[in-house]
DSSP file (Angstrom, degrees, kcal/mol; ACC not computed):
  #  RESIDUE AA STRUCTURE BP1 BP2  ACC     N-H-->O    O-->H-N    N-H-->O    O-->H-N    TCO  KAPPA ALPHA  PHI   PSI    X-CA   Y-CA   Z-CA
    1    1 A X              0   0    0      0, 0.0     2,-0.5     0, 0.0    17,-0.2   0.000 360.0 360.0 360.0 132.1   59.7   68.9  127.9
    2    2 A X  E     -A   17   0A   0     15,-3.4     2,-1.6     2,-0.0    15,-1.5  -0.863 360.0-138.0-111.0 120.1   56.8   69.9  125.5
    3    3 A X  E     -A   16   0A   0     -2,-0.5     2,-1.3    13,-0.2    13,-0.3  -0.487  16.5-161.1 -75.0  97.4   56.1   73.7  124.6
    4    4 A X  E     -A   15   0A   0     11,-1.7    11,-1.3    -2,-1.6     2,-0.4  -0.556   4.1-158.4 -89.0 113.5   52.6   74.6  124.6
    5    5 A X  E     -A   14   0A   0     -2,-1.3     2,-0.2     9,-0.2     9,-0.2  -0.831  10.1-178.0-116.0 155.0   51.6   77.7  122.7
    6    6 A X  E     -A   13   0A   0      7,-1.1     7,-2.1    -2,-0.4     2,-0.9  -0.923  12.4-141.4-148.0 130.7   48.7   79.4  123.3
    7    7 A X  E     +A   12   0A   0      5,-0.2     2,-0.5    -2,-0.2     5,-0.2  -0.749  20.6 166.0-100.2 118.1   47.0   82.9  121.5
    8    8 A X  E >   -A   11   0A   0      3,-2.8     3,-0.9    -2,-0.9    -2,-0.0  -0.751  68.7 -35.9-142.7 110.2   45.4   85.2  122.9
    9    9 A X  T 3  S-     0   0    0     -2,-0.5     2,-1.4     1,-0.3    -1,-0.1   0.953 121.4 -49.4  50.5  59.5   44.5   88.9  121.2
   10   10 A X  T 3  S+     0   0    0      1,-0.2    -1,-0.3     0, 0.0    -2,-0.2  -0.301 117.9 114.7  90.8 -46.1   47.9   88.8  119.2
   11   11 A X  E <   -A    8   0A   0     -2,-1.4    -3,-2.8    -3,-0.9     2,-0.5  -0.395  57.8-146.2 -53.6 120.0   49.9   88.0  122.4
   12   12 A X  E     -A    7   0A   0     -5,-0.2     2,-0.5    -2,-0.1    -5,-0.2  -0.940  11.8-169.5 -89.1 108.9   51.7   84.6  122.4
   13   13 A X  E     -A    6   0A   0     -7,-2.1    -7,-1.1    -2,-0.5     2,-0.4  -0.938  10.3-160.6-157.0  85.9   51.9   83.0  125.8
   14   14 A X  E     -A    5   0A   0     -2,-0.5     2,-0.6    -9,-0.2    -9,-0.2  -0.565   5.0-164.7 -66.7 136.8   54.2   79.8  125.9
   15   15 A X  E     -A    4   0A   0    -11,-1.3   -11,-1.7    -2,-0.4     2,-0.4  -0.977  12.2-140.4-119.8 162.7   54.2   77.3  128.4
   16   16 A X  E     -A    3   0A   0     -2,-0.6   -13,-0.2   -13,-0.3     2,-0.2  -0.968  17.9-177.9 -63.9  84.2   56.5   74.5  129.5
   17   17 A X  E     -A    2   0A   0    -15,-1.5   -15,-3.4    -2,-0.4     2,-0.3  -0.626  26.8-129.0-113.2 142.1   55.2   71.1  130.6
   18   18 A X        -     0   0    0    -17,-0.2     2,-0.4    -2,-0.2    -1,-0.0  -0.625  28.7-160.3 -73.5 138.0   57.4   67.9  132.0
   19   19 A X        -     0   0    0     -2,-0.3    -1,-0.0   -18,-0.0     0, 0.0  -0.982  31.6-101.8-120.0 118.8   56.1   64.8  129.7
   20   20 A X        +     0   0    0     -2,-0.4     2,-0.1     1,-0.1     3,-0.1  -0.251  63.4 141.5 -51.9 144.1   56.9   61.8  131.3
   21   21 A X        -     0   0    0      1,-0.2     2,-0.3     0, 0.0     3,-0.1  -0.288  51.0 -29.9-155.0-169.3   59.9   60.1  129.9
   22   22 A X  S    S-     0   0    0      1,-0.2    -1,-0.2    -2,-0.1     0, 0.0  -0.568  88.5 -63.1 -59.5 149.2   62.7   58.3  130.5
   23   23 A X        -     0   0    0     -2,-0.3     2,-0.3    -3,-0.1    -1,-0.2   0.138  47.8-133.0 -24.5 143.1   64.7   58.9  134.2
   24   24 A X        -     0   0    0     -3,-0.1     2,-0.9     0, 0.0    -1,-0.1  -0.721  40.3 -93.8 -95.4 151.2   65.8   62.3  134.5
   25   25 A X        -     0   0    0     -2,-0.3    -2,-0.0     1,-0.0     0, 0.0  -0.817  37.2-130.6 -72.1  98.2   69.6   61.9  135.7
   26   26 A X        -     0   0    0     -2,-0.9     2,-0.3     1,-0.1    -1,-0.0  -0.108  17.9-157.4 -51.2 120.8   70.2   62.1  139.4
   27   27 A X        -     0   0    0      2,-0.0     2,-0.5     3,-0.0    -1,-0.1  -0.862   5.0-160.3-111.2 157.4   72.9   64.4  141.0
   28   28 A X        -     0   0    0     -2,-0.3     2,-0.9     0, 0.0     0, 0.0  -0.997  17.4-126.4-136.1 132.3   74.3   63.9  144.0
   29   29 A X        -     0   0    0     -2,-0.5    -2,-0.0     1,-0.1     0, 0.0  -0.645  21.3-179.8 -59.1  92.7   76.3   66.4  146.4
   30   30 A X        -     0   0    0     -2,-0.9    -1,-0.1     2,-0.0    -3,-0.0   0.292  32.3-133.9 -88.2  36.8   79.4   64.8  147.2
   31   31 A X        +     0   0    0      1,-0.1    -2,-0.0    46,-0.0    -1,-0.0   0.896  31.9 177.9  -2.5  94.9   80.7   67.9  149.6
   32   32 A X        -     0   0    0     45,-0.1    46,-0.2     2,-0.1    -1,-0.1   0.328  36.6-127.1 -93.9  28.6   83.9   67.9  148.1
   33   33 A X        +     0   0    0      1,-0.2     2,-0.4    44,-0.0    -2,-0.0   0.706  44.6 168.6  62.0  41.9   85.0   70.7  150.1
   34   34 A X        -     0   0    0      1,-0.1    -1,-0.2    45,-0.0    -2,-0.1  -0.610  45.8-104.5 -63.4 129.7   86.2   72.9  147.0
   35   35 A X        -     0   0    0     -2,-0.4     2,-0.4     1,-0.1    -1,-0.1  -0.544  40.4-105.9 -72.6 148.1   87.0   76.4  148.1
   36   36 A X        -     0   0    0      1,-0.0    26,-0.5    -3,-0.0    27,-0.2  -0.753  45.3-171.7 -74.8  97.0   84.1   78.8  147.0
   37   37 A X        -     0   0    0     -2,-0.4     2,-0.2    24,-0.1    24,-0.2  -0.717  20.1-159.0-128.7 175.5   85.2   81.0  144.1
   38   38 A X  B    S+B   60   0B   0     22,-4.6    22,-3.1    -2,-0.2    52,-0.0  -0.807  80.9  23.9-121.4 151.1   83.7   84.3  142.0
   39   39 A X  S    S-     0   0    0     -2,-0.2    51,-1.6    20,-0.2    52,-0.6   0.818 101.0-169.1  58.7  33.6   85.0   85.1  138.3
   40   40 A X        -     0   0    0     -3,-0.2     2,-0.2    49,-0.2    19,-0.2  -0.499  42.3-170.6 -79.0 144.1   86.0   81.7  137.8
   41   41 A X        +     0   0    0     17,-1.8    17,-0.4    -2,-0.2     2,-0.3  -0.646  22.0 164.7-120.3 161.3   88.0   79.0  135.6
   42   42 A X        +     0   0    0     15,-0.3   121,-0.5    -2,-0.2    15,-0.2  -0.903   5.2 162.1 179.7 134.1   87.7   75.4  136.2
   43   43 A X        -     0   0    0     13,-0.8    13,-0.1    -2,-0.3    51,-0.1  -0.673  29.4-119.8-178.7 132.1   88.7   72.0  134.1
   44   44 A X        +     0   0    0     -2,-0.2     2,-0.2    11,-0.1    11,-0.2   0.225  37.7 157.7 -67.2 165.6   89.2   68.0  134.8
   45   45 A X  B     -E   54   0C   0      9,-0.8     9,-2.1     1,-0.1     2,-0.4  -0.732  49.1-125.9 167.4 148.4   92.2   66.5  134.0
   46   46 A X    >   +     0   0    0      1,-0.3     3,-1.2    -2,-0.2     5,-0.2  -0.287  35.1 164.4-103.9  49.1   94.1   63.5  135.0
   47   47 A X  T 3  S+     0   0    0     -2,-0.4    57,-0.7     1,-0.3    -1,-0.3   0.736  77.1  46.8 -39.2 -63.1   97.7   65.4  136.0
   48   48 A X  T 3  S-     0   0    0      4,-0.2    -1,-0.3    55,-0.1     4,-0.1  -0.026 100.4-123.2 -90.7  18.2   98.8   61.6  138.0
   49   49 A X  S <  S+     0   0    0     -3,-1.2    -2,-0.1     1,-0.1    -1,-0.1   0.436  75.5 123.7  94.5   6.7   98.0   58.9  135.5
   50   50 A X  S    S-     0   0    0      2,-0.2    -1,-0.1    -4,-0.2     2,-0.1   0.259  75.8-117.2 -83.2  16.0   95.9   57.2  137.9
   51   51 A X  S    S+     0   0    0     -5,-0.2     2,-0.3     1,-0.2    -1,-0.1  -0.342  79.8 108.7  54.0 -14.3   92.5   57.1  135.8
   52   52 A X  S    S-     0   0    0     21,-0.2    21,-0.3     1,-0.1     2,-0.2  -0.529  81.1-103.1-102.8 137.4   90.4   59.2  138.1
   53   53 A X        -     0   0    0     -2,-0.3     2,-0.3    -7,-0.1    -7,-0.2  -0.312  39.5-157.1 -41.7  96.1   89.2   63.2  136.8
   54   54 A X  B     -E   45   0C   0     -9,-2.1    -9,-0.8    -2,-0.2    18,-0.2  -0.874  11.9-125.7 -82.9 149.3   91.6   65.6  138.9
   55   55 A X  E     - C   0  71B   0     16,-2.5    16,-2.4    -2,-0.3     2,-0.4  -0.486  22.7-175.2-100.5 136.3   90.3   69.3  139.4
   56   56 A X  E     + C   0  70B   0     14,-0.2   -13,-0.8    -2,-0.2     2,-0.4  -0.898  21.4 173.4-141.7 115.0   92.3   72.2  138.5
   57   57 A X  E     + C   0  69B   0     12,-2.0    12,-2.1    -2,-0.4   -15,-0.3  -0.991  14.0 177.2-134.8 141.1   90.4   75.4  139.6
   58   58 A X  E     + C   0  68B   0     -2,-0.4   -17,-1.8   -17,-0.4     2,-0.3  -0.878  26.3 101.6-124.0 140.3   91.0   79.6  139.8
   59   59 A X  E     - C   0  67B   0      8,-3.1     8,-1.3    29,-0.9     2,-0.4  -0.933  69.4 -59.1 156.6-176.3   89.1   82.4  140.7
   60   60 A X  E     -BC  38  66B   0    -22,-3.1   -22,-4.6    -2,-0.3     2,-0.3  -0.807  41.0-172.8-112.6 136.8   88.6   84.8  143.5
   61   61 A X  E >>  - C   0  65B   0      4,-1.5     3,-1.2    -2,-0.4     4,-0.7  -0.950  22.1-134.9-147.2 125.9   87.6   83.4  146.7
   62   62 A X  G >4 S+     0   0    0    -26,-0.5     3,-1.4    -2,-0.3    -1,-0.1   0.968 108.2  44.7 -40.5 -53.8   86.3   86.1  150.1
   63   63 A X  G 34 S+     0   0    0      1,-0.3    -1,-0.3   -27,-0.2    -3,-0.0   0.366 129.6  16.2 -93.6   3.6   88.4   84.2  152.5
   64   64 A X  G <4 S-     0   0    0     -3,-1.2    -1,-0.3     1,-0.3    -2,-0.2  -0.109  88.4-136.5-154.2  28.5   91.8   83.6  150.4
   65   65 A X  E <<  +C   61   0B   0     -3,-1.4    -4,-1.5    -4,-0.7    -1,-0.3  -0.055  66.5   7.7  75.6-163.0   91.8   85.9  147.8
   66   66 A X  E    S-C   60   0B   0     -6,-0.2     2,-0.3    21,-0.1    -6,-0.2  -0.549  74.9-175.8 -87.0 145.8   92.9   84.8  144.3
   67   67 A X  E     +C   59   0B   0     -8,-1.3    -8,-3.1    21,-0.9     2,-0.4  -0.959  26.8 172.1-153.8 142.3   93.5   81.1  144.0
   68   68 A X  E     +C   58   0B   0     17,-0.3     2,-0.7    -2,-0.3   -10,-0.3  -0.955  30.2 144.3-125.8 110.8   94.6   78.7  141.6
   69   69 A X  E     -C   57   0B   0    -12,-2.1   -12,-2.0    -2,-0.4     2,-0.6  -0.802  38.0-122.6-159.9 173.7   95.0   75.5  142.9
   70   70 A X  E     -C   56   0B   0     -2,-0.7    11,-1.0   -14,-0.2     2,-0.6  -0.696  12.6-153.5-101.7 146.1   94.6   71.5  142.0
   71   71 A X  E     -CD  55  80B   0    -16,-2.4   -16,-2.5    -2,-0.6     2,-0.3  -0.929  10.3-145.0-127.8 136.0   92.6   68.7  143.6
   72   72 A X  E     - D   0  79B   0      7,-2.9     7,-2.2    -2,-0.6     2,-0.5  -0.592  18.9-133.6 -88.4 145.0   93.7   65.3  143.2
   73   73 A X  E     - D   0  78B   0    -21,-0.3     5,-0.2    -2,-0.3   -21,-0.2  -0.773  18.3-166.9 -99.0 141.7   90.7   63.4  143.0
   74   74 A X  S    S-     0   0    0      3,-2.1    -1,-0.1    -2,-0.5     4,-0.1   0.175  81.1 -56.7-104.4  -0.3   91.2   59.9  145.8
   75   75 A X  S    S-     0   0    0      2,-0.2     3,-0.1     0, 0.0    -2,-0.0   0.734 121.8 -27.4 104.2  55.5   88.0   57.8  144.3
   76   76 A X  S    S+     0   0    0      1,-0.2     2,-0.6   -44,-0.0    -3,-0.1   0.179 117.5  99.1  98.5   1.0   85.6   61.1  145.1
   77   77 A X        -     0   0    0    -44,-0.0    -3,-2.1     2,-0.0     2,-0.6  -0.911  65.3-148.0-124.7 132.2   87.2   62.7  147.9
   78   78 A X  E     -D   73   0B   0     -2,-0.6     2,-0.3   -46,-0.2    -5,-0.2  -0.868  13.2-171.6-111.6 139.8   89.3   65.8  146.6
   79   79 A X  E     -D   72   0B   0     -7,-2.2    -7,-2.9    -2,-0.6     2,-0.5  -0.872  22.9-126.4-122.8 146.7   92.5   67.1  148.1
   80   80 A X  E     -D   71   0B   0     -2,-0.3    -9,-0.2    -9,-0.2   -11,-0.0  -0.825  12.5-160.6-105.9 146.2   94.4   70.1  147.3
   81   81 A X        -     0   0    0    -11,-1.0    -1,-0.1    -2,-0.5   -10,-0.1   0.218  27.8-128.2-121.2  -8.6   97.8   69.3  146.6
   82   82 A X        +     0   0    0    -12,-0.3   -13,-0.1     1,-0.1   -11,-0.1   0.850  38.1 176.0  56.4  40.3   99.3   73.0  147.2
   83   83 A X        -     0   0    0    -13,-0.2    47,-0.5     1,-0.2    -1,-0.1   0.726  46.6-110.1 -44.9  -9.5  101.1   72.7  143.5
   84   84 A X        +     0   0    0    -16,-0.2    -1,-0.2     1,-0.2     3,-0.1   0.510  58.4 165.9  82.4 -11.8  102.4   76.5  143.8
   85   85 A X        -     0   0    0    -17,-0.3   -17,-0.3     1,-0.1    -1,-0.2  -0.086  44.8-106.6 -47.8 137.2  100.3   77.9  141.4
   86   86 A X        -     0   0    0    -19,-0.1     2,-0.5     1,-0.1    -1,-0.1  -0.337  33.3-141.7 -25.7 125.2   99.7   81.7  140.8
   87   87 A X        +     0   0    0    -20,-0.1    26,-0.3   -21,-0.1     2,-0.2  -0.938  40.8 147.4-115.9 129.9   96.2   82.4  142.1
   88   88 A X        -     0   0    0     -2,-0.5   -29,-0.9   -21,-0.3   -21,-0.9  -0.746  26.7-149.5-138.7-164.7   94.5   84.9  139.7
   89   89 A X  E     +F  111   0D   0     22,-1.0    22,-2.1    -2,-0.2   -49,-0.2  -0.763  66.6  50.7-149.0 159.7   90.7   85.4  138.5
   90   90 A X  E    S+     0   0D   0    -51,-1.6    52,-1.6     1,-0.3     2,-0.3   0.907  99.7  78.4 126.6  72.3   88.5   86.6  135.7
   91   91 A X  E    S-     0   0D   0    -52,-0.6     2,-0.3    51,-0.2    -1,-0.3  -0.922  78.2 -86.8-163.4-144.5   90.6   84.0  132.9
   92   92 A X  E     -F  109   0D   0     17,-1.0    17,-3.1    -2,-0.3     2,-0.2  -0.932  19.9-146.0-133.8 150.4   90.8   80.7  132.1
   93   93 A X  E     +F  108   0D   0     -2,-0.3     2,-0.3    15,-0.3    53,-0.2  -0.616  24.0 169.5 -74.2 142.5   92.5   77.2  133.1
   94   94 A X  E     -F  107   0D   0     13,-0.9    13,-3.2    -2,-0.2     2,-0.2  -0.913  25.1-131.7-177.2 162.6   93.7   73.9  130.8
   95   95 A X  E     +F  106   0D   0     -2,-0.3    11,-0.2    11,-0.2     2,-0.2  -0.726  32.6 144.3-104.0 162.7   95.3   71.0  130.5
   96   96 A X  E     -F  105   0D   0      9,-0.7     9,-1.2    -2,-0.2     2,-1.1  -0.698  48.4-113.5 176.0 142.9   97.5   69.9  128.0
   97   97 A X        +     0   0    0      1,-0.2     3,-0.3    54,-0.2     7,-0.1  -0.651  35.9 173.1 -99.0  99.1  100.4   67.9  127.5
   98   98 A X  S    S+     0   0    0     -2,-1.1    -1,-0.2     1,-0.3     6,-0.1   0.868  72.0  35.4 -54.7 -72.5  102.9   70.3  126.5
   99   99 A X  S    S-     0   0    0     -3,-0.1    -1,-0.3     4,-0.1    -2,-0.1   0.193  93.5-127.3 -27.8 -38.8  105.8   68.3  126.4
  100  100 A X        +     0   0    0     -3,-0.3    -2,-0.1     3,-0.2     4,-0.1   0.850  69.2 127.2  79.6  13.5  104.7   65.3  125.3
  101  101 A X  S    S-     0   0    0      2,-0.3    -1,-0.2     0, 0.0     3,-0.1   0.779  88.6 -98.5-103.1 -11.9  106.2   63.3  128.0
  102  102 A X  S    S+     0   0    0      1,-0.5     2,-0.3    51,-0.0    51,-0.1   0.623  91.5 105.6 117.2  19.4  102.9   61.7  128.8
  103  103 A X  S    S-     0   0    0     21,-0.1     2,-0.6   -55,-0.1    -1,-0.5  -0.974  73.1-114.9-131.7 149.2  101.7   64.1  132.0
  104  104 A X        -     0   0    0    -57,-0.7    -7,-0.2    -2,-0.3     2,-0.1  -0.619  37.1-163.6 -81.6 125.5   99.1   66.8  131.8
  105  105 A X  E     -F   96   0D   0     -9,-1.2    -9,-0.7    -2,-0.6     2,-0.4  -0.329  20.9 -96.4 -87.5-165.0  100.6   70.5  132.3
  106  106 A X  E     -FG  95 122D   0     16,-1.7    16,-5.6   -11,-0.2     2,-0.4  -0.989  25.8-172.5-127.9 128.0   99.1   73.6  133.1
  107  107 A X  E     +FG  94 121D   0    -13,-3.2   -13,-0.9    -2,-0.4     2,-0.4  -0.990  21.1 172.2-104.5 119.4   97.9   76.5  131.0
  108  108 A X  E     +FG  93 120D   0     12,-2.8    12,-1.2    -2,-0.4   -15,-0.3  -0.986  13.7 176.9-120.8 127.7   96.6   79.7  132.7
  109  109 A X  E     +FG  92 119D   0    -17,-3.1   -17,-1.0    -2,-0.4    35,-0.4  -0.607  31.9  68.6-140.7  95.5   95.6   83.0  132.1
  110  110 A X  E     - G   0 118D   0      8,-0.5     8,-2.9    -2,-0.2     2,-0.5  -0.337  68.8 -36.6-159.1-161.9   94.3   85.8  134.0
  111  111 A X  E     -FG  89 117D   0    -22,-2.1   -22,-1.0     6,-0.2     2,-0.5  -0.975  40.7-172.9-116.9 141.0   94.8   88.6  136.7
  112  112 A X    >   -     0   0    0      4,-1.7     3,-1.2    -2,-0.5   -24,-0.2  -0.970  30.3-138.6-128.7 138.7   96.9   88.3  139.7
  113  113 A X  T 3  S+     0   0    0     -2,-0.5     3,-0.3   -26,-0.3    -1,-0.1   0.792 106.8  41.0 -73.6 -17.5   97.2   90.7  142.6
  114  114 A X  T 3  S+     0   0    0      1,-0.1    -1,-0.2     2,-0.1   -26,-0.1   0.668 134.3  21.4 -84.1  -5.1  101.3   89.9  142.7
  115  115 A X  S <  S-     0   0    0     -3,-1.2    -2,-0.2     1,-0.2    -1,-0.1  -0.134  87.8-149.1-166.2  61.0  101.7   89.8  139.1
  116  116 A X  S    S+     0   0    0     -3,-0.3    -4,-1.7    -5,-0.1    -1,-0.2   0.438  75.2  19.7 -21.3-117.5   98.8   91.8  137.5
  117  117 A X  E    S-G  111   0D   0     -6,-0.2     2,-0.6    22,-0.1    -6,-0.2  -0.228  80.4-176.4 -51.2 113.0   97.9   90.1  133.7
  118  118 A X  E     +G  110   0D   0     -8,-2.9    -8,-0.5    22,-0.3     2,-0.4  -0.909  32.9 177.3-128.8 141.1   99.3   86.7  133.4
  119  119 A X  E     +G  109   0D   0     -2,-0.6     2,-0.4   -10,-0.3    18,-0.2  -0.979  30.3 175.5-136.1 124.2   99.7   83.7  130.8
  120  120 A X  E     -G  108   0D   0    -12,-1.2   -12,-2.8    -2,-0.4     2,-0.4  -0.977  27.0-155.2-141.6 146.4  101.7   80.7  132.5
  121  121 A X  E     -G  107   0D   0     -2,-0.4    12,-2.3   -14,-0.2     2,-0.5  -0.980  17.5-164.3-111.3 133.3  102.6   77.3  131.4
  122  122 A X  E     -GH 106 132D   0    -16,-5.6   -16,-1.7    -2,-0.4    10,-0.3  -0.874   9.3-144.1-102.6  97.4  103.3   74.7  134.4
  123  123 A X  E     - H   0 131D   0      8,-2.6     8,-1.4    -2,-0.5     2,-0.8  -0.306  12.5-124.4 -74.4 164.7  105.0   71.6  133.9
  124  124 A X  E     - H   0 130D   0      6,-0.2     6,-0.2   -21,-0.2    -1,-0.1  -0.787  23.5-177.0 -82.5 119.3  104.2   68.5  135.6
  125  125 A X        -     0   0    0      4,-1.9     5,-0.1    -2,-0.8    -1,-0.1   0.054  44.5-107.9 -80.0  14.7  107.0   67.2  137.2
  126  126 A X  S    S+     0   0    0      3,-0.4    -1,-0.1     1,-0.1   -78,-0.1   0.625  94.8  57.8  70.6 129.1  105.5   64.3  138.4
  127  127 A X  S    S-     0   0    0      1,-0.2     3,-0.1     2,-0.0    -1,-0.1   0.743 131.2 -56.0  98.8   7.8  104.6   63.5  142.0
  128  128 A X  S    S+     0   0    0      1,-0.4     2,-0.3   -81,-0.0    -1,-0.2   0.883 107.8 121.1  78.7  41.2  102.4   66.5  142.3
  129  129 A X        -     0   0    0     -6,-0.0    -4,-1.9   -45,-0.0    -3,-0.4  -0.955  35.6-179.0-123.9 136.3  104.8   68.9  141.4
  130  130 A X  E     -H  124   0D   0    -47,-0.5     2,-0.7    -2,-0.3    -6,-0.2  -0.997  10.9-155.7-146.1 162.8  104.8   71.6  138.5
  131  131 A X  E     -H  123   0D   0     -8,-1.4    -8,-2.6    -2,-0.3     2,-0.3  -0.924  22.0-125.9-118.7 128.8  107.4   74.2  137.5
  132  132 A X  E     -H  122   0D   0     -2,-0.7     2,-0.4   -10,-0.3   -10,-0.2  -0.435  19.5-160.2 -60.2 134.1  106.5   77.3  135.6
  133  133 A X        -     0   0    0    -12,-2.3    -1,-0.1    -2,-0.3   -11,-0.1  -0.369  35.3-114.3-120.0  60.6  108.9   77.1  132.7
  134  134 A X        -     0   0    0     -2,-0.4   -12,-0.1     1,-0.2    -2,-0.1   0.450  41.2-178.4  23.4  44.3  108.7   81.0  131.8
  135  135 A X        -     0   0    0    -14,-0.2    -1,-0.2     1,-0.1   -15,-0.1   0.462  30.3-133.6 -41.9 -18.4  107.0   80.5  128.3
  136  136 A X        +     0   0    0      1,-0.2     2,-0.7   -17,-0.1    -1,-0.1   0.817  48.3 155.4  50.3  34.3  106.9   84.2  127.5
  137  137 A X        -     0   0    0    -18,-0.2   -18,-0.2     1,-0.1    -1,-0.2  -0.664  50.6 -82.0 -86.2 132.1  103.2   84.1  126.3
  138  138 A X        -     0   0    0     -2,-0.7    -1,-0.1   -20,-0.1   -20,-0.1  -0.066  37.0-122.8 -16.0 105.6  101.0   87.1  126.3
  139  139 A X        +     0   0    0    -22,-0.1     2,-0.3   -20,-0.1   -21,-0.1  -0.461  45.9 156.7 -66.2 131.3   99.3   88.3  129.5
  140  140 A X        +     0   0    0    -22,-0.4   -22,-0.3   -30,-0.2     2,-0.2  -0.956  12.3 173.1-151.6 165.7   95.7   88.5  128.8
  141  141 A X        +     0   0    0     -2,-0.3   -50,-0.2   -24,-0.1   -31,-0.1  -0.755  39.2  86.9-146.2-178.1   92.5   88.3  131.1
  142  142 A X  S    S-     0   0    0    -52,-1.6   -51,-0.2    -2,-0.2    -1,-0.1   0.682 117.7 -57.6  67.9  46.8   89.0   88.6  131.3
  143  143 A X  S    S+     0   0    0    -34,-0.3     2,-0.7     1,-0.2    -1,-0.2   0.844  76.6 166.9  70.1  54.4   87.9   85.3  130.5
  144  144 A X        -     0   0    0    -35,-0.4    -1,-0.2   -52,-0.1     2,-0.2  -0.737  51.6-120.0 -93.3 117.7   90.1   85.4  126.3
  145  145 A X        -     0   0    0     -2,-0.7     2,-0.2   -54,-0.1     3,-0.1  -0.639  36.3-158.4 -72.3 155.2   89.5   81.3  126.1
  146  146 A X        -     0   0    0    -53,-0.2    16,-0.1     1,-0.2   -53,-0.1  -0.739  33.9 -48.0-135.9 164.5   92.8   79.3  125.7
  147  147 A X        +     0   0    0     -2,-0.2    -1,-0.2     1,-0.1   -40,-0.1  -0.169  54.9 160.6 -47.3 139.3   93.7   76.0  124.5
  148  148 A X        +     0   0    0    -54,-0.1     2,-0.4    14,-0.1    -1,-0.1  -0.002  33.9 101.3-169.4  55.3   91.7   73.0  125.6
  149  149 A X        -     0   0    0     10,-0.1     2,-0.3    12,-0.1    10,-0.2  -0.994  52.8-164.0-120.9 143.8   91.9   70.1  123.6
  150  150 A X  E     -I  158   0E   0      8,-1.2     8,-0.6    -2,-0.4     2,-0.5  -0.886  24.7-121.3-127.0 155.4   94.2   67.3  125.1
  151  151 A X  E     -I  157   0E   0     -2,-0.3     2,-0.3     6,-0.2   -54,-0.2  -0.797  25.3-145.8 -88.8 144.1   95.7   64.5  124.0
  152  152 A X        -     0   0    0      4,-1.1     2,-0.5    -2,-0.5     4,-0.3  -0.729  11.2-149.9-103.8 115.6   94.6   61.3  126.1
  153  153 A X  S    S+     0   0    0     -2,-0.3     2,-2.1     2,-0.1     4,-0.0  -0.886  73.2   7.5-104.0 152.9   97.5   58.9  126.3
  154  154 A X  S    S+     0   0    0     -2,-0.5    -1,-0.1     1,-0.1    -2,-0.0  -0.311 131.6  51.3  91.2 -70.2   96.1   54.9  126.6
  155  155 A X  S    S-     0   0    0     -2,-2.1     2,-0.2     1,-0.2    -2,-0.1   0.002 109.8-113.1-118.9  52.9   93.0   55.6  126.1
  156  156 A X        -     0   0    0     -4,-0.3    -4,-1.1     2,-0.0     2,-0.4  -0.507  65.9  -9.2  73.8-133.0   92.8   57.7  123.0
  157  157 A X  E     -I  151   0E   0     -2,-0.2     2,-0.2    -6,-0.2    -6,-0.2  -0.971  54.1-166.8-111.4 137.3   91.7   61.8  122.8
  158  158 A X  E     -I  150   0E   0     -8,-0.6    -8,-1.2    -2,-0.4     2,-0.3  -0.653   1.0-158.4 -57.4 122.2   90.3   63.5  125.4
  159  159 A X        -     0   0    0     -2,-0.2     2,-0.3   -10,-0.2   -10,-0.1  -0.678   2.1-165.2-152.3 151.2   88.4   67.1  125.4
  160  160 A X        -     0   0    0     -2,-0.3     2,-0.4   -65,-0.1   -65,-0.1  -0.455  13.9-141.8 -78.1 121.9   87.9   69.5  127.9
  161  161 A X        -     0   0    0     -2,-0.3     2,-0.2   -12,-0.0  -117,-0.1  -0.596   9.4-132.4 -84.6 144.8   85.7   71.9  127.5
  162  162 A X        -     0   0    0     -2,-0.4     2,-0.4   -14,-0.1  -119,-0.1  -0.640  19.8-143.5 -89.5 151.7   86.3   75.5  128.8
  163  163 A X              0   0    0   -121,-0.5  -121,-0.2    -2,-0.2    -1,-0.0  -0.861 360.0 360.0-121.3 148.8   83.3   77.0  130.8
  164  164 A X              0   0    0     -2,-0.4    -1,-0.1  -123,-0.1  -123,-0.1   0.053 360.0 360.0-104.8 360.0   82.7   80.7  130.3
């Protein structure tokens, strides 16, 4: 993209022109049937050790309310795995291996309507299980970024970025 600017009586009037280029990158809709959320957190992660980007998303959603939940990704088709999480809104999600044991946990932080300001750690228990192990962190909301650099096992470091 090339910026043309252009003067006219002291007023400056950019415009924006396509220059032909290399390929522009191609997206494709793959309806992965993620429930539809507002005031949201979101972040990849490979919770099952299988290579492929699993989904770990929160946020407030019409038809269910607050939701936190994971989808394991199947080679593009994502399934929600009904981990147990807390479903809050307006925080943040991460991965991160707490523990060291060579599985991604869960870090969360937000509001939830059963248990208004919340900071959890989840471990992975393997097998698509995680247990909140009552960390005692500080409840905080309203999108306060949290940790979200992971260590990669295999194939070196990983990091996720958090979206705002």
């Amino acid at each position: 993209m090339m910026n043309i600017k252009r003067a006219f009586g002291g007023l400056i009037m950019v415009i924006s022109v396509v220059v032909p280029g290399p390929a522009l990158a191609q997206f494709t809709d793959i309806s992965a049937s993620l429930v539809g959320v507002d005031n949201s957190a979101v972040a990849w992660g490979n919770y099952d050790n299988d290579g492929l980007l699993d989904i770990l998303l929160a946020g407030y959603s019409i038809s269910n309310g607050r939701v936190c939940r994971v989808y394991s990704n199947g080679g593009g088709t994502f399934t929600d795995i009904a981990a147990g999480l807390v479903g809050f809104s307006r925080g943040s999600v991460a991965w991160g291996d707490y523990d060291n044991d060579g599985d991604l946990d869960i870090l969360l932080a937000g509001f939830s309507d059963s248990s208004g300001v919340v900071s959890r750690v989840y471990r992975n228990d393997g097998a698509g299980t995680f247990t909140d192990i009552t960390a005692g962190l500080e409840a905080v909301e309203n999108r306060h970024q949290i940790c979200h650099y992971v260590q990669g096992y295999g194939t070196g470091s990983q990091r996720h970025e958090h979206r705002r």
